[in-house]
C-alpha positions as CSV (number, residue, x, y, z in Angstrom):
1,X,2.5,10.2,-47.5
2,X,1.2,7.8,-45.3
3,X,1.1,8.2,-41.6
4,X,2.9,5.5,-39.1
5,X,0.4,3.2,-37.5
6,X,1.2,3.1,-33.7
7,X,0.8,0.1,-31.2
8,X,-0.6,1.9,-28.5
9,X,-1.0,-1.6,-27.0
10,X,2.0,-2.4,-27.8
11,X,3.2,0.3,-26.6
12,X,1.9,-0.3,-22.8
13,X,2.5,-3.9,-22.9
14,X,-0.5,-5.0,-23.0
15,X,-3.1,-7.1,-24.7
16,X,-6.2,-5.8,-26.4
17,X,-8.4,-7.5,-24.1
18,X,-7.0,-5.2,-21.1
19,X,-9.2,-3.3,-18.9
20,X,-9.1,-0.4,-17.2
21,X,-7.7,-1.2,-13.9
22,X,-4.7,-3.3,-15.8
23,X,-3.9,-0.5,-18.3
24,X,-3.6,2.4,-15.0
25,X,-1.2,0.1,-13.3
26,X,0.8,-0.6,-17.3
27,X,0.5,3.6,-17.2
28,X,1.8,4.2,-13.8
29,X,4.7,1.5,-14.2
30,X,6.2,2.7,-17.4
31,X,5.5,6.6,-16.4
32,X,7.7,6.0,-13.4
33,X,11.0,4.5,-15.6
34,X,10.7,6.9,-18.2
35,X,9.9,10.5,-16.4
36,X,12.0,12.8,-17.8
37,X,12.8,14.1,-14.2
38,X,13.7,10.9,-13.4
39,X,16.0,10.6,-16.6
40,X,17.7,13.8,-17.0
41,X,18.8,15.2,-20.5
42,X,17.4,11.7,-21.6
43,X,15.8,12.4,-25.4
44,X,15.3,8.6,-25.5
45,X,13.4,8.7,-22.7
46,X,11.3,11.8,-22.9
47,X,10.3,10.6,-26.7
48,X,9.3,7.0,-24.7
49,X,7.4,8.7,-21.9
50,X,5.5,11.1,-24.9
51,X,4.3,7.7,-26.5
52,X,3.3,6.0,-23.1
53,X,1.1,9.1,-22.9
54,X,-0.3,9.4,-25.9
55,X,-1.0,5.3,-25.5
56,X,-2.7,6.1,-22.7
57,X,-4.8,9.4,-23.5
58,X,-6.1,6.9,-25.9
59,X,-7.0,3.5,-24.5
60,X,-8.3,4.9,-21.1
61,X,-10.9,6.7,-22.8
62,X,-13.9,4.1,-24.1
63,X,-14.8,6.2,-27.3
64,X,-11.4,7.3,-28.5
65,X,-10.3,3.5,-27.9
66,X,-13.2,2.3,-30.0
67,X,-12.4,5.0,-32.8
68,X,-8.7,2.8,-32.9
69,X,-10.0,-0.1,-32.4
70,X,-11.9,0.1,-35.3
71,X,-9.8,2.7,-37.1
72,X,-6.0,1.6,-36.3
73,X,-5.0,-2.1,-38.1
74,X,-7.0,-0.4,-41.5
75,X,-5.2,2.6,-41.6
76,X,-3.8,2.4,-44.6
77,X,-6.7,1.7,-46.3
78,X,-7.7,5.0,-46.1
79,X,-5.2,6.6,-47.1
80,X,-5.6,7.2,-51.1
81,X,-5.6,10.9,-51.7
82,X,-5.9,12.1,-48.2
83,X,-7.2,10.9,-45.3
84,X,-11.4,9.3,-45.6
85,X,-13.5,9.0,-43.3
86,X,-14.5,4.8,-42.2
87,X,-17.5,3.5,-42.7
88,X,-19.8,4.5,-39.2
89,X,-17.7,8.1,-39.4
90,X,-19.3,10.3,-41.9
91,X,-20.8,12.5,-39.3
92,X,-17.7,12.5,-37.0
93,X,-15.4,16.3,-37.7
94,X,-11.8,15.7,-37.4
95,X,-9.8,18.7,-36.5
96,X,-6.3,18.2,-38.4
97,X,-4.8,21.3,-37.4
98,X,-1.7,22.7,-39.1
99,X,1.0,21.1,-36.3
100,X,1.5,17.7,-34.8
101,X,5.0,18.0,-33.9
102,X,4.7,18.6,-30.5
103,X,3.6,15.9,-27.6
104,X,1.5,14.1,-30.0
105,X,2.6,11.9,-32.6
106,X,1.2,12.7,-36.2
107,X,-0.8,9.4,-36.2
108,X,-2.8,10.4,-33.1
109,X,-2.9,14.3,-34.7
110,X,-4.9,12.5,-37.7
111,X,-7.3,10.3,-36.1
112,X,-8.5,12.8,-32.8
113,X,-7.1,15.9,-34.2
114,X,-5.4,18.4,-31.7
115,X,-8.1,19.7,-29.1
116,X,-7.7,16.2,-26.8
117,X,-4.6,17.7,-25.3
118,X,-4.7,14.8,-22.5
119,X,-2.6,12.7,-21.1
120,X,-0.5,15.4,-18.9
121,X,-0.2,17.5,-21.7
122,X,-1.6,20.6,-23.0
123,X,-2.0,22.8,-26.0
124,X,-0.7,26.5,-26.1
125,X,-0.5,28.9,-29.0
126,X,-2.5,30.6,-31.3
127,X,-2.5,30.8,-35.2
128,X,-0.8,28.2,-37.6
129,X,1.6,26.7,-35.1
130,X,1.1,24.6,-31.8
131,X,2.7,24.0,-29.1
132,X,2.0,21.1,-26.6
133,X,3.4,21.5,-23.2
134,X,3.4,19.1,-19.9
135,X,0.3,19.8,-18.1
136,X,1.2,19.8,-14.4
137,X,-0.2,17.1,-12.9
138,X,-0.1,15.6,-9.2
139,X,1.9,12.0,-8.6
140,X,0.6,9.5,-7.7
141,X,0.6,7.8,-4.2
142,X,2.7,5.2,-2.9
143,X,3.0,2.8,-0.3
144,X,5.2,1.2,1.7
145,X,5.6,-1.7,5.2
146,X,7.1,0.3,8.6
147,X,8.5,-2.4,11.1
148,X,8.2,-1.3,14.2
149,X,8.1,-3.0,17.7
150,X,5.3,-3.7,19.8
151,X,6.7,-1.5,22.4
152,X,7.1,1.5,19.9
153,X,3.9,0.5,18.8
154,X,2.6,1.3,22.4
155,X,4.4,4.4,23.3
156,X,4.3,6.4,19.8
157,X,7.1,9.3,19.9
158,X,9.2,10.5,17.0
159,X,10.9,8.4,14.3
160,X,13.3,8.6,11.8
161,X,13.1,6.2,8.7
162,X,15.0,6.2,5.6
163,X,13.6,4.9,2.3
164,X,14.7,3.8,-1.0
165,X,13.3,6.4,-3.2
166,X,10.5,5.0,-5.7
167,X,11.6,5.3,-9.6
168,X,15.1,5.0,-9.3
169,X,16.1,1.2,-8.9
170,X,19.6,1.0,-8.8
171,X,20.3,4.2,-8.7
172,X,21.1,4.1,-4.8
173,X,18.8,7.3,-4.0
174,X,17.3,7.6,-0.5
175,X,15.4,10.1,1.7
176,X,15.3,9.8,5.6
177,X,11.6,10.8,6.9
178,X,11.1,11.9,10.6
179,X,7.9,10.1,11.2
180,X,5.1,10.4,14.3
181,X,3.6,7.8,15.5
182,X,0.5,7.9,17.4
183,X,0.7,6.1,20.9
184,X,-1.3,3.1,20.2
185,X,-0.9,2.6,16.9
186,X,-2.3,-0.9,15.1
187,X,-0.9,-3.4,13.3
188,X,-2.2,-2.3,9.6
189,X,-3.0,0.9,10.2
190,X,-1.7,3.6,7.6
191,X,-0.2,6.6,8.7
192,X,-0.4,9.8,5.8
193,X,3.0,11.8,4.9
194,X,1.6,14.5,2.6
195,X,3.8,15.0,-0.5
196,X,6.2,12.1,0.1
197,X,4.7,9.8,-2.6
198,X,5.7,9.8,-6.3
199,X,6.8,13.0,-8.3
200,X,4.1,14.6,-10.4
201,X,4.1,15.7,-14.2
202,X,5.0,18.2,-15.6
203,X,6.2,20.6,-12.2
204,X,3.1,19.3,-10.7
205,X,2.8,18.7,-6.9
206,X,4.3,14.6,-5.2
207,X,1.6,12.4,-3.9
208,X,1.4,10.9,-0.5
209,X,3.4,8.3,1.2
210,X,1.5,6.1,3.3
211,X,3.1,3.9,5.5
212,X,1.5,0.8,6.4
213,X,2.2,-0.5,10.4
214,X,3.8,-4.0,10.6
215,X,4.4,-4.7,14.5
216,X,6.9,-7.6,14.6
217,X,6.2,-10.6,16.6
218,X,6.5,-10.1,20.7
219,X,8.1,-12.9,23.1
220,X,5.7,-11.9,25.8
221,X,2.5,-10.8,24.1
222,X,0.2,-11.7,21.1
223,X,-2.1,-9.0,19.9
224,X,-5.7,-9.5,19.6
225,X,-7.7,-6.0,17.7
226,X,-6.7,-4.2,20.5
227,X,-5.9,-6.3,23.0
228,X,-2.7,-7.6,24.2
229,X,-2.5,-11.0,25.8
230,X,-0.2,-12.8,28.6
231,X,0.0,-16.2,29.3
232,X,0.7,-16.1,33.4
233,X,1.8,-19.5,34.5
234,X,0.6,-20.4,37.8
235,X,2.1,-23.5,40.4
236,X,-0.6,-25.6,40.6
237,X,-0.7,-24.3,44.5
238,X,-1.0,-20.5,43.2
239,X,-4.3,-22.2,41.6
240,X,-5.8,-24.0,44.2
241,X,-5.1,-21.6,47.3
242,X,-5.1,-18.1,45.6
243,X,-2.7,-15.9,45.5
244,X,-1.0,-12.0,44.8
245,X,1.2,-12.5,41.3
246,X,3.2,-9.3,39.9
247,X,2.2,-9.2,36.5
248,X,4.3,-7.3,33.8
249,X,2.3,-4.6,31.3
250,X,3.9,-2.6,28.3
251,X,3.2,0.4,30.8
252,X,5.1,-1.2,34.1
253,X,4.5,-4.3,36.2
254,X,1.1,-4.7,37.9
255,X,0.1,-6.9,41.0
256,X,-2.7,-9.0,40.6
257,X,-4.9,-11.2,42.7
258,X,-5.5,-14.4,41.8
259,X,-8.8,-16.0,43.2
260,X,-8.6,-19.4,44.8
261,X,-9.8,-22.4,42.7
262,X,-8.9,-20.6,39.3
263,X,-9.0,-23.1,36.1
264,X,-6.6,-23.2,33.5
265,X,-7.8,-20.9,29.8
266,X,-9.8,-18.1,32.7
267,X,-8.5,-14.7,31.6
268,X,-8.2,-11.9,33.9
269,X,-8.0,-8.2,32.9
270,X,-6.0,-5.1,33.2
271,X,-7.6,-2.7,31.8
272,X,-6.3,0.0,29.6
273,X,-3.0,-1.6,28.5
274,X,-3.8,-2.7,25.1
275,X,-3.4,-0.8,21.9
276,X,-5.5,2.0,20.6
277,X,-6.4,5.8,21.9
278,X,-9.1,7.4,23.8
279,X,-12.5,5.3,24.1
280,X,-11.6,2.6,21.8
281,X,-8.1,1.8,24.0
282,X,-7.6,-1.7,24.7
283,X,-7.2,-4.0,27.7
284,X,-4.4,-7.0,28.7
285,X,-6.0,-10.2,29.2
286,X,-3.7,-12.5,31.5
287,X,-4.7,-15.9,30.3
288,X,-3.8,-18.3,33.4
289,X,-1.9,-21.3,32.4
290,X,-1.3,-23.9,35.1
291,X,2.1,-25.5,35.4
292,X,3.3,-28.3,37.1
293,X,6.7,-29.7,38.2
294,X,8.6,-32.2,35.9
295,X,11.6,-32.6,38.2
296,X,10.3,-34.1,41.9
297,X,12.6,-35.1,44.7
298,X,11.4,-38.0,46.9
299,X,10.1,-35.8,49.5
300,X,8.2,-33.6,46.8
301,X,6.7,-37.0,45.1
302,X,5.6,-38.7,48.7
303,X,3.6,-34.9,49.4
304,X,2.1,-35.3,45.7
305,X,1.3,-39.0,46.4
306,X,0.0,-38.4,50.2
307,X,-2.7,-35.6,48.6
308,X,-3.6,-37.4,45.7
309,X,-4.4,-40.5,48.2
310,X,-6.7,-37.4,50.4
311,X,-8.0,-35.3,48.1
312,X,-11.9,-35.4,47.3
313,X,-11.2,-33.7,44.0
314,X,-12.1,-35.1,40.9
315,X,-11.2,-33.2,37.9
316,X,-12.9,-35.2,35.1
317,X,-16.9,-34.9,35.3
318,X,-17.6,-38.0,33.2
């Protein structure tokens, strides 16, 4: 009788042509729908998730794939009173074993033979009969965007998150996370919760969640690495004569002197209110911005007019 040929491309939903990087990610996204702890009492769906396996097992290993490359479309070619070996495969031994009717579909049984025992599987039993069993094997990790605030971002503490739970669209499932966040903590930076990523194989242990820090956008501030900067308008008096200006930080307001003759773009600094921990902390620069009145009364005008008239200032040098 002749045996099925399988698509293993097919199968993964992918081309021929796919590489190694594309046919992990085809793996990972069809391992996740189909896992049989994800679809309980599911026979569709544990048979599906055996074939996504055995696809893989295959593909992902360069000498096996080659074997069906070259072996697979001519399959039936070779079969006329049992099974003969291609032309490049006379020195090649094929174990045939006595089961197949296990993990493995007879078609991969035939070509490999049963010692591969990949793909998250593995082979138990002794004798005529086999048994192939879910090898436990560690999920994979995930990843996912925390929003937080520039002010949580600052002060760190305690939080508690919920998230949609990977694998399960539709299905409504969640799982609230207490989270800790670091005081200081960066826009980008990933912060590690052990055993919160993906279910493994097979009883095997979750992966990691990592949660990637988004800090929303600040009305005040703009981050820079680890700086945080403040425009700090300034009358065009405050400028000119110098002045004491209360400045607000992330960590209380600060007063700050302002040296006389100060230009519009010159950045001052507070140090030790940026973002960051320990040595590598970050500073607030104060950018000075120099503002001047729209709406004059007559008495404000004739003083703007009487020191334009005695001033010895000239602000343009060409």
């Amino acid at each position: 009788m002749a045996v099925e040929y399988k698509d293993y491309y097919q199968t993964l939903g992918v081309s021929k042509s796919a590489g190694k990087e594309e046919l992990s990610k085809a793996f990972k996204k069809l391992a996740r729908k189909y896992h049989p702890d994800l679809n309980p009492n599911d026979k569709d769906a544990e048979t599906k998730f055996k074939e996504i396996n055995e696809a893989y097992e295959v593909l992902k290993d360069p000498e096996k794939r080659k074997m069906y490359d070259q072996l697979g479309p001519n399959w039936e070619q070779y079969q006329q009173g049992g099974f003969q070996r291609p032309p490049g495969y006379e020195n090649v031994q094929f174990d045939f074993g006595s089961g197949g009717a296990g993990g493995f579909s007879d078609f991969f049984e035939t070509i490999f033979g049963g010692g591969f025992g990949g793909g998250g599987f593995q082979r138990e039993g002794f004798g005529g009969r086999q048994n192939y069993q879910r090898r436990p094997r560690r999920g994979s990790d995930s990843e996912a965007t925390y929003e937080i605030t520039l002010e949580e971002a600052y002060r760190g503490g305690e939080k508690t998150i919920t998230l949609q739970e990977q694998g399960a669209p539709g299905t409504g499932q969640s799982k609230t996370l207490e989270v800790k966040l670091p005081p200081g903590v960066k826009d980008g930076q990933r912060i590690r919760l052990t055993g919160q990523g993906n279910p493994g194989f097979g009883g095997g242990p979750a992966g990691d969640l990592y949660l990637k820090i988004r800090i929303m956008p600040h009305h005040l501030y703009k981050v820079s690495d680890n700086n945080l900067v403040l425009d700090l308008p300034l009358a065009p008096w405050e400028a000119a004569l110098g002045s004491k200006v209360r400045v607000p930080t992330l960590d209380g307001a600060v007063e700050m002197n302002i040296p006389a003759g100060i230009r519009s773009g010159k950045k001052l600094r507070v140090r030790g209110r940026g973002l960051g921990s320990g040595g590598k902390k970050g500073d607030q620069l104060v950018r000075i911005v120099i503002a001047t009145p729209s709406d004059l009364t007559d008495r404000e005008r004739e003083l703007w007019q009487q020191l334009a008239e005695e001033s010895s200032f000239e602000p343009r040098p060409y």
